[in-house]
C-alpha positions as CSV (number, residue, x, y, z in Angstrom):
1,X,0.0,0.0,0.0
2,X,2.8,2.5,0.3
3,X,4.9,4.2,-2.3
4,X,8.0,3.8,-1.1
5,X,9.8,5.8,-3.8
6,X,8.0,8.8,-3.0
7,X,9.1,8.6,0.1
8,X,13.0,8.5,-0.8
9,X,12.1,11.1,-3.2
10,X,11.3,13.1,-0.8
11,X,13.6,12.9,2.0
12,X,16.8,14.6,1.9
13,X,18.8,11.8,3.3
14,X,18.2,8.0,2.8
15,X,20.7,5.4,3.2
16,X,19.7,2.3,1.2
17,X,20.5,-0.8,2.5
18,X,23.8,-3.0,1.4
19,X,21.8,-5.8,0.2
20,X,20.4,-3.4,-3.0
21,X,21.2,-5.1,-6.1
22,X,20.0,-4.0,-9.5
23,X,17.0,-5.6,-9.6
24,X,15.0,-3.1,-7.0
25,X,14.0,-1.1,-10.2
26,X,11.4,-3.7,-10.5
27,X,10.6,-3.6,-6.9
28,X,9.9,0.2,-7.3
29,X,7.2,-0.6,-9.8
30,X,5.1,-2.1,-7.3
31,X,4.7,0.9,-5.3
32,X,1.6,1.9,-3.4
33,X,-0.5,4.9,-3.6
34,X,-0.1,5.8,0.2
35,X,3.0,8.4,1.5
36,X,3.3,7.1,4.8
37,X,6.4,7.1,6.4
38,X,7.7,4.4,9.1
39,X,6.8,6.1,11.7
40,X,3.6,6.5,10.5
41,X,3.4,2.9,9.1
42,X,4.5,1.7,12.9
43,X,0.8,4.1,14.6
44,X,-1.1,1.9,12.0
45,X,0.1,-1.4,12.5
46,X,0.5,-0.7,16.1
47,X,-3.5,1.1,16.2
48,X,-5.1,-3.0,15.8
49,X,-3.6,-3.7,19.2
50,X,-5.1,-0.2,20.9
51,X,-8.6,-2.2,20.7
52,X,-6.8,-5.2,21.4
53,X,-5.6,-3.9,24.8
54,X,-8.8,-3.3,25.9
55,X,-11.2,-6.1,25.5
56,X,-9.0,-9.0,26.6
57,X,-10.2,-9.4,30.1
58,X,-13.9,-7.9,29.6
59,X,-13.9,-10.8,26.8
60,X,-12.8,-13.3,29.3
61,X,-15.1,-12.9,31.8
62,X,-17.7,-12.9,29.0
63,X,-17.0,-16.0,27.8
64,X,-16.9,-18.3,31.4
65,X,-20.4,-16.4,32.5
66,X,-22.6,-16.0,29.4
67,X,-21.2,-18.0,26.2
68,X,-17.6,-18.1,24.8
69,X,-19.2,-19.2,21.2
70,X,-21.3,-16.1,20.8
71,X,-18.1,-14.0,21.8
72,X,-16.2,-15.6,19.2
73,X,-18.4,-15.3,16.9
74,X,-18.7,-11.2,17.7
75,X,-14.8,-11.6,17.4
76,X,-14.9,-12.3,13.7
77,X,-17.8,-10.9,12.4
78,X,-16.3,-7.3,13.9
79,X,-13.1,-8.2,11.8
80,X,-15.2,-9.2,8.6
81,X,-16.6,-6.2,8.7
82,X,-13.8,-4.2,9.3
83,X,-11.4,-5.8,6.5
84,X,-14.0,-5.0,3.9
85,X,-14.2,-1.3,5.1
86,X,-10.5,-0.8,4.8
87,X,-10.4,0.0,1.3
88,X,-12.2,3.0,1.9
89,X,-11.3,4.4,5.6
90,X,-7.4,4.0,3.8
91,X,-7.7,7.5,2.1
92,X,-8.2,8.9,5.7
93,X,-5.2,7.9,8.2
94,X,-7.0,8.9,11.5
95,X,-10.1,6.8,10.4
96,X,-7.8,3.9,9.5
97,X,-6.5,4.0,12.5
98,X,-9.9,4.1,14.2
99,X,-10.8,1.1,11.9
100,X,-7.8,-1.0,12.9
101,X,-8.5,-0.2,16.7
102,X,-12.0,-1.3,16.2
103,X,-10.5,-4.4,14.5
104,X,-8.3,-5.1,17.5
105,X,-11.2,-5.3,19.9
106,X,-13.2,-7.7,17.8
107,X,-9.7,-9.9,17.4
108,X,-9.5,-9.3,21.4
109,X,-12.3,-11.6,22.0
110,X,-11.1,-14.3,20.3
111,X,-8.3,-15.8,23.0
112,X,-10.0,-15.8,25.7
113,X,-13.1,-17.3,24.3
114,X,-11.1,-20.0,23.1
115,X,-10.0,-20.6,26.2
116,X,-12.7,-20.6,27.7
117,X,-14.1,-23.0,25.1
118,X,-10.8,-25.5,25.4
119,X,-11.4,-25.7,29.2
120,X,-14.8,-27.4,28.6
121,X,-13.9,-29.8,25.9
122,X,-10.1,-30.4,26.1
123,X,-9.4,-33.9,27.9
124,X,-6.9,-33.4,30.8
125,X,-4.7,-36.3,29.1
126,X,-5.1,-34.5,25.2
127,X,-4.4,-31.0,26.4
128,X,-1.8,-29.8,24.7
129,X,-3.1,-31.7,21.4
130,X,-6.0,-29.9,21.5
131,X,-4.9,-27.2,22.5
132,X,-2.0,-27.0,19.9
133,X,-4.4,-27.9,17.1
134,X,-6.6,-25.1,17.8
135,X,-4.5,-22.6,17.8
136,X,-1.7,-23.6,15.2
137,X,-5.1,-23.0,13.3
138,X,-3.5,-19.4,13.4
139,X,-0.3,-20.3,12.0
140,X,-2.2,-22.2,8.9
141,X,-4.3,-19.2,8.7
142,X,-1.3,-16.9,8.4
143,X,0.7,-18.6,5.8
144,X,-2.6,-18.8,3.6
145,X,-3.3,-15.3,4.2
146,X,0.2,-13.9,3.7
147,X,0.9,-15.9,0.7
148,X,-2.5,-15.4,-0.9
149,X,-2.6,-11.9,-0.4
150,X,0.7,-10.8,-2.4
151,X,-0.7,-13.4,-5.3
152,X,-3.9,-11.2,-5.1
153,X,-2.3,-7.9,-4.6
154,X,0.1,-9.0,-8.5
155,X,-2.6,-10.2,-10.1
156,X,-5.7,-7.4,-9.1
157,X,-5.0,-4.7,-6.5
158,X,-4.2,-4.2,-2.7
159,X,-8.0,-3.0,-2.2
160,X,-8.8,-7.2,-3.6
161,X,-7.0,-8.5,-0.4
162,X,-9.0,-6.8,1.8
163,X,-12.2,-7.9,0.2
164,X,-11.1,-11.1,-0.7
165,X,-10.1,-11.8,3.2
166,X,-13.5,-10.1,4.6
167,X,-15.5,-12.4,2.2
168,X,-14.0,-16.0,3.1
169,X,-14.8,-15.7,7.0
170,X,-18.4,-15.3,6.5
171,X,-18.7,-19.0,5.9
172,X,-16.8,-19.8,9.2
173,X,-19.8,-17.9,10.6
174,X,-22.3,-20.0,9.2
175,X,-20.4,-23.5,9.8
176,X,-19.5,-22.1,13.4
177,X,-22.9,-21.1,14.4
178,X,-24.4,-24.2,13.5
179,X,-21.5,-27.0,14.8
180,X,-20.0,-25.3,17.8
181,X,-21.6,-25.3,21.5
182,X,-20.1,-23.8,25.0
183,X,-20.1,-27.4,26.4
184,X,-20.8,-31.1,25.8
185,X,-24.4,-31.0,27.9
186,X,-25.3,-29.2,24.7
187,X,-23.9,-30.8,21.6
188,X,-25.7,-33.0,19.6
189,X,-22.6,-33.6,17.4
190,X,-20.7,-36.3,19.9
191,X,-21.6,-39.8,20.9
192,X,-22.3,-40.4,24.1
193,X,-19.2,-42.2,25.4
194,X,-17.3,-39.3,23.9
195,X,-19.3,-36.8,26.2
196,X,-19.0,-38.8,29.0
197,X,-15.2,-39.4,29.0
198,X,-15.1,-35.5,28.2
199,X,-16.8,-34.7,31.4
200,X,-15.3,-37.4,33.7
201,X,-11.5,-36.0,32.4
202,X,-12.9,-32.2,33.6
203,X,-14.6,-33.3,37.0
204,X,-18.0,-31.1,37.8
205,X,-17.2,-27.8,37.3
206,X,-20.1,-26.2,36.0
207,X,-21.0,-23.7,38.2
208,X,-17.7,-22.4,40.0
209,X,-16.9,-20.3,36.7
210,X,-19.5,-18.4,37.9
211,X,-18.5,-17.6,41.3
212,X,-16.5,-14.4,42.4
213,X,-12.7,-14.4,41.3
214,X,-10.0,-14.6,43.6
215,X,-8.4,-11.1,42.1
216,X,-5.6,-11.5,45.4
217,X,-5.0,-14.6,45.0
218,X,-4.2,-14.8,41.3
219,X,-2.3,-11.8,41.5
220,X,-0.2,-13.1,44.1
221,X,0.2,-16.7,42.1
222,X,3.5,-17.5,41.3
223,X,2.7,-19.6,38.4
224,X,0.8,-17.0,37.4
225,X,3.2,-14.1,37.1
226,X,5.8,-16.7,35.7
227,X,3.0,-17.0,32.6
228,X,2.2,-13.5,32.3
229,X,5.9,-12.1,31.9
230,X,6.6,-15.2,29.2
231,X,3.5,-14.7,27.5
232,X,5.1,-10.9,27.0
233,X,8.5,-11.8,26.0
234,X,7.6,-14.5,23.8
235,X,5.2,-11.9,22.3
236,X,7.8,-9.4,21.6
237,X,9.5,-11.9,19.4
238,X,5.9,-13.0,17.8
239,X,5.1,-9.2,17.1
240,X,8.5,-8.5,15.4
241,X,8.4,-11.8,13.1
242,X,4.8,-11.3,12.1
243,X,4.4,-7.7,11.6
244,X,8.0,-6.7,10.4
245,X,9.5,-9.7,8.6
246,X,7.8,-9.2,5.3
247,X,9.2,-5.6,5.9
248,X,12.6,-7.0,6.2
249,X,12.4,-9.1,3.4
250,X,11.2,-6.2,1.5
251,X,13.1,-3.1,2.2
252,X,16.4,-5.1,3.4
253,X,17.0,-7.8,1.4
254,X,14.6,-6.8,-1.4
255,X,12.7,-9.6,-2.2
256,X,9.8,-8.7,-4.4
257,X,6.0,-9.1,-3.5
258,X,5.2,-12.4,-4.8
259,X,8.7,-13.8,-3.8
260,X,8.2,-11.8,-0.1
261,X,4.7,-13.8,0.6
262,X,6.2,-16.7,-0.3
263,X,8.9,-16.8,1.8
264,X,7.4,-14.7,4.6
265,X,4.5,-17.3,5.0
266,X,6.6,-20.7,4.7
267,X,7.9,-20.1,7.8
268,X,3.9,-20.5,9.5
269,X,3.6,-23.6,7.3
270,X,6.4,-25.3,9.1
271,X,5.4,-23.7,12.3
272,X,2.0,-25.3,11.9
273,X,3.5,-28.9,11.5
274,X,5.8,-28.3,14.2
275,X,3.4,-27.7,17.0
276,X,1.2,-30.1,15.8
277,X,4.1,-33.1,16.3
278,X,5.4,-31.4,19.5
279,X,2.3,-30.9,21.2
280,X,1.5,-34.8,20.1
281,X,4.9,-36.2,21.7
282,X,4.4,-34.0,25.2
283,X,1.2,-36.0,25.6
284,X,2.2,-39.2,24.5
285,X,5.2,-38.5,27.3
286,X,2.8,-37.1,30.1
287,X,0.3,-39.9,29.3
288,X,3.7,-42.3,30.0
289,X,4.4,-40.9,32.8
290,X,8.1,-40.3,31.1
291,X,7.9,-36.2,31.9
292,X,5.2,-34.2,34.1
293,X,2.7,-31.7,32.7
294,X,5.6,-28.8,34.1
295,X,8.1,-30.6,32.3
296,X,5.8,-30.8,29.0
297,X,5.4,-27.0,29.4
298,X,9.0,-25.8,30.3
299,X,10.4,-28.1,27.1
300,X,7.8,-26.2,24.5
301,X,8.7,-22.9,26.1
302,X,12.6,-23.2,25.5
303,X,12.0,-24.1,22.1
304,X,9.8,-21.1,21.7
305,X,12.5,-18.9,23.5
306,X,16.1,-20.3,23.1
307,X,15.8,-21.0,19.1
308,X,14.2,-18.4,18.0
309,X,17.2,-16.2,20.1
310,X,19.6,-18.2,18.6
311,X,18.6,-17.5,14.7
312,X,18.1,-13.9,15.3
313,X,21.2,-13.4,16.6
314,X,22.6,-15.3,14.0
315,X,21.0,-13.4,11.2
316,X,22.4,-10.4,12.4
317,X,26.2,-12.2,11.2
318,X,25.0,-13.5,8.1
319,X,23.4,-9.9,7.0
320,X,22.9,-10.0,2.9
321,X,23.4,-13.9,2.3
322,X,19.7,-14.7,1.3
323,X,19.3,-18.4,1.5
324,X,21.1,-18.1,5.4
325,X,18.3,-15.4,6.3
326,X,15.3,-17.0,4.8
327,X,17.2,-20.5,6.6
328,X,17.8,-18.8,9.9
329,X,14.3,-17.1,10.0
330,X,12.1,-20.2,9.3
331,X,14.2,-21.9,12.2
332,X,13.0,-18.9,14.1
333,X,9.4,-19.3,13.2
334,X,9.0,-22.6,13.3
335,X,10.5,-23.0,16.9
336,X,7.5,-20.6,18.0
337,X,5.3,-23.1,17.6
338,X,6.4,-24.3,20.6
339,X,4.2,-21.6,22.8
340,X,1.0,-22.9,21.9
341,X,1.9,-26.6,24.1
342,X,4.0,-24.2,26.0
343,X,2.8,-20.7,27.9
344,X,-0.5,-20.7,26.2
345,X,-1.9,-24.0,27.2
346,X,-0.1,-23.1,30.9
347,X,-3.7,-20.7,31.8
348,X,-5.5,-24.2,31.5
349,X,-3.6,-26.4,33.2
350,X,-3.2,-23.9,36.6
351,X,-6.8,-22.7,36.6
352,X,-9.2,-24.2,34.4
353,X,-12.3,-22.9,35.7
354,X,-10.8,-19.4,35.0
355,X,-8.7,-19.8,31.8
356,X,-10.4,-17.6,29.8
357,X,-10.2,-14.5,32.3
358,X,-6.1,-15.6,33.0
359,X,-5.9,-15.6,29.3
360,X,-7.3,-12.4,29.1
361,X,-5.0,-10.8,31.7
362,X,-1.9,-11.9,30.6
363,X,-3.0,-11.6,27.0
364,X,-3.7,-8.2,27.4
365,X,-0.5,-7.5,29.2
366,X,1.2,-9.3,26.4
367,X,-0.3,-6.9,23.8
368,X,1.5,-4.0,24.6
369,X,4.6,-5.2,22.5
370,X,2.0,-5.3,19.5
371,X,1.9,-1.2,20.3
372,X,5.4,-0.8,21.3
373,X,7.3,-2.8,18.5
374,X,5.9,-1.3,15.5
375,X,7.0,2.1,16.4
376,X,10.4,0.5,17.5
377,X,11.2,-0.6,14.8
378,X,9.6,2.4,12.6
379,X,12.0,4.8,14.8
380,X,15.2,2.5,14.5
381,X,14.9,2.2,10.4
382,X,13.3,5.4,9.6
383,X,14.9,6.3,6.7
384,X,17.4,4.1,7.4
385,X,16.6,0.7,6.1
386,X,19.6,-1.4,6.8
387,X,21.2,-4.5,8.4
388,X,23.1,-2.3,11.1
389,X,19.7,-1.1,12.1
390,X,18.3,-4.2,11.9
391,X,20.5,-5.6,14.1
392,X,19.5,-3.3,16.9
393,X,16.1,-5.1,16.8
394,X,17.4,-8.9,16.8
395,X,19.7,-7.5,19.6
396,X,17.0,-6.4,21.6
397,X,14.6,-9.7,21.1
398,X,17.5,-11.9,21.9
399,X,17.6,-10.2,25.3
400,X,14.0,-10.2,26.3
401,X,14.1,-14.1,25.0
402,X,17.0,-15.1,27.0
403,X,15.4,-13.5,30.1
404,X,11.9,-15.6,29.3
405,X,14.2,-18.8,29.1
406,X,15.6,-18.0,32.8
407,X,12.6,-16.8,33.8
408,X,10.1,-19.9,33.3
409,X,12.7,-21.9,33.9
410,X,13.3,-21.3,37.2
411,X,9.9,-20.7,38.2
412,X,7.1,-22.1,35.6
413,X,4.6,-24.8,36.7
414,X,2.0,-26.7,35.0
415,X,0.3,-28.1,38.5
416,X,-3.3,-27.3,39.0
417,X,-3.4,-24.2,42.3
418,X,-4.8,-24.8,45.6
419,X,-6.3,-21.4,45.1
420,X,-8.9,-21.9,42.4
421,X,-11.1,-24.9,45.2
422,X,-10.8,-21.9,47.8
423,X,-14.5,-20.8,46.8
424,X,-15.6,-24.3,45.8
425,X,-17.8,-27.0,47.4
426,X,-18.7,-30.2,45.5
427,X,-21.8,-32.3,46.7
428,X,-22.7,-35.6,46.5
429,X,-26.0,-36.8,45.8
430,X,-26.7,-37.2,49.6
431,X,-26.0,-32.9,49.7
432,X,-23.0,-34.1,51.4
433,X,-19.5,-32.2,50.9
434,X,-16.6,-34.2,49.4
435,X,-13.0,-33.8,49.1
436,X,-12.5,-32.7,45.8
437,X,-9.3,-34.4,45.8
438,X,-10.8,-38.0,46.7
439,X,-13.5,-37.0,43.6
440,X,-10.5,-36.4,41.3
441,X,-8.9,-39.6,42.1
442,X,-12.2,-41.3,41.9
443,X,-13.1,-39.7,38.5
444,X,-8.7,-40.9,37.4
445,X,-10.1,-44.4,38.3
446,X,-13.2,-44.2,36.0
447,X,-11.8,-42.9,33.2
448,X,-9.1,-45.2,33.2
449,X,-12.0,-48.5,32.7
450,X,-13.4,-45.9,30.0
């Protein structure tokens, strides 16, 4: 969307990077009709996760109360409607940017309703399956969207992505309104040995959802804190690969658009079977007894931390040799796929009853890099597009991902908290109260002869 040679035109210094070869002529000619500088570029980006901040823990609490389908469904229907408005609110920044924020509420929602949704149907034994499944759903989604977007954008216009992209959901709607329900008591979908191994694996935890949260008691939760400051590292890192590495690919190494899709969305494809095998072999070891839930989490959260560190830092050494970067960054992105089994399936496994408010929290606490690294990086290349600069950024990531790695390492846990049965009675059919630790080992036993 933006016309980049304007902007050189235009500015009295510009230092080009040192990977320009001769063919960026025929990168020029792909220019966009938009002016907007990097810094600007960074307050639109960065504008989606303004809403974003905001509705994460109203969304939560939403979704455990009233109905985490319906909230989903808001989630995308707000973005459907959005993406096909773009077009237009384009040729006026301020109501872009009112757009996008708008956007980021609707895509807000959609987290915490899913895990709100996860804590009613994921097995205790299949949990980071499921739970990697789900949401590797958002790598697949990115490496179609990335890749079909620049093939739409060479053979029509950048205004056909965005009503291409708002079109295609609207038949999620229909299928997801018609297949999906909050909890197995109303699905019509499963058999009925499915439902009840379902609900014997989750224990009777209908109602405590909707009792008062411990707010102290969460706050002052260990675990808890441990999640929320990985879920923000590991988000810088996410933020800077998926909202700056086409940039990089562009404007550094210049790659043009068809080539930069490509290559910017492989990366999500090998992501998406990553997770997928990783979250597989953590439960097929927990099930084995070979490594605890903690262990499962701690293992997925180094690779999510540690490699991705690694390639970054290496890419800043290998600077113009192509194949290396494109190598080094797929390395990068794959190895995230590691904090779906890891951090993000961690709200569920410490609080289920409350996973889609903890998601919210640390979710929306983990958004501010969404704000922040845009303009980061729109400050450190403005008009100074370069490896050098560049390498400030990887710099900085490698930091905050070393400090994750020590961090949830030391003090991450994947154990269920005394906290969350502090407001909870379970009663027999006689109205008498039971341990709910001699019901969970009761309800182990019976799914075991299931």
């Amino acid at each position: 969307m933006v016309n980049h040679t304007s902007q050189h035109t235009n500015s009295s210094i510009i230092i080009r990077s040192s990977c320009s070869t001769n063919d960026t002529d025929d990168i020029k000619s792909q220019d966009g009709p938009f002016t907007w500088g990097e810094s600007q570029q960074g307050l639109i980006l960065s504008s989606y996760y303004w809403g974003y901040l905001i509705s994460q823990i109203p969304a939560g609490r939403i979704s455990e109360v009233f109905s985490a389908k319906w909230v989903m469904f808001s989630a995308v229907v707000i973005n459907i409607i959005c993406t096909l408005l773009t077009p237009v609110a384009a040729q006026i920044e301020p109501l872009l940017m009112f757009l996008r924020c708008v956007e980021g509420v609707g895509g807000g929602f959609s987290f915490p309703a899913m895990h709100s949704l996860l804590s009613k149907w994921a097995p205790v034994e299949e949990r980071s399956t499921i739970t990697t499944i789900v949401y590797a759903g958002a790598a697949l989604g990115t490496v179609l969207s990335v890749l079909f977007s620049g093939f739409i954008y060479t053979w029509q216009s950048w205004e056909a992505v965005f009503y291409w992209m708002g079109s295609l959901p609207v038949i999620w709607c229909l299928l997801w309104a018609w297949l999906v329900e909050d909890d197995t008591t109303r699905q019509r979908y499963i058999t009925e040995k499915e439902r009840i191994l379902i609900q014997k694996s989750l224990g009777d935890k209908d109602t405590s959802h909707k009792m008062q949260l411990p707010w102290k008691k969460i706050c002052t939760s260990v675990p808890f804190l441990v999640i929320m400051i990985t879920h923000f590292c590991n988000n810088c890192c996410w933020y800077v690969l998926l909202t700056e590495l086409p940039k990089y690919m562009s404007q550094v190494l210049y790659f043009r658009m068809e080539e930069n899709s490509l290559l910017s969305s492989l990366p999500y494809l090998t992501l998406w079977i990553f997770s997928l095998i990783l979250g597989k072999c953590l439960d097929f070891g927990r099930s084995k007894k070979v490594i605890s839930t903690t262990a499962a989490r701690k293992i997925s959260t180094l690779c999510a931390s540690v490699v991705p560190a690694a390639c970054l830092l290496a890419v800043t050494f290998v600077k113009c040799e192509h194949i290396a970067v494109v190598a080094l960054m797929t390395i990068a992105v794959t190895a995230m796929g590691g904090m779906f089994s890891g951090v993000l399936a961690n709200h569920i496994d410490i609080a289920p009853q409350y996973a889609g408010t903890l998601i919210g929290i640390t979710n929306t606490f983990a958004t501010i890099p969404g704000i922040l690294i845009p303009i980061f990086v729109g400050e450190i290349t403005h008009a100074n597009q370069t490896t050098e600069q560049w390498s400030i950024i990887f710099y900085t990531i490698v930091g905050i991902l070393a400090f994750e790695a020590v961090v949830y390492l030391t003090f991450g846990s994947g154990e269920e908290q005394s906290w969350i049965r502090s407001n909870e009675t379970v009663m027999s059919t006689d109205n008498n109260t039971v341990d709910p630790e001699l019901q969970k080992n009761q309800e182990s036993k019976e799914i075991t002869e299931l």
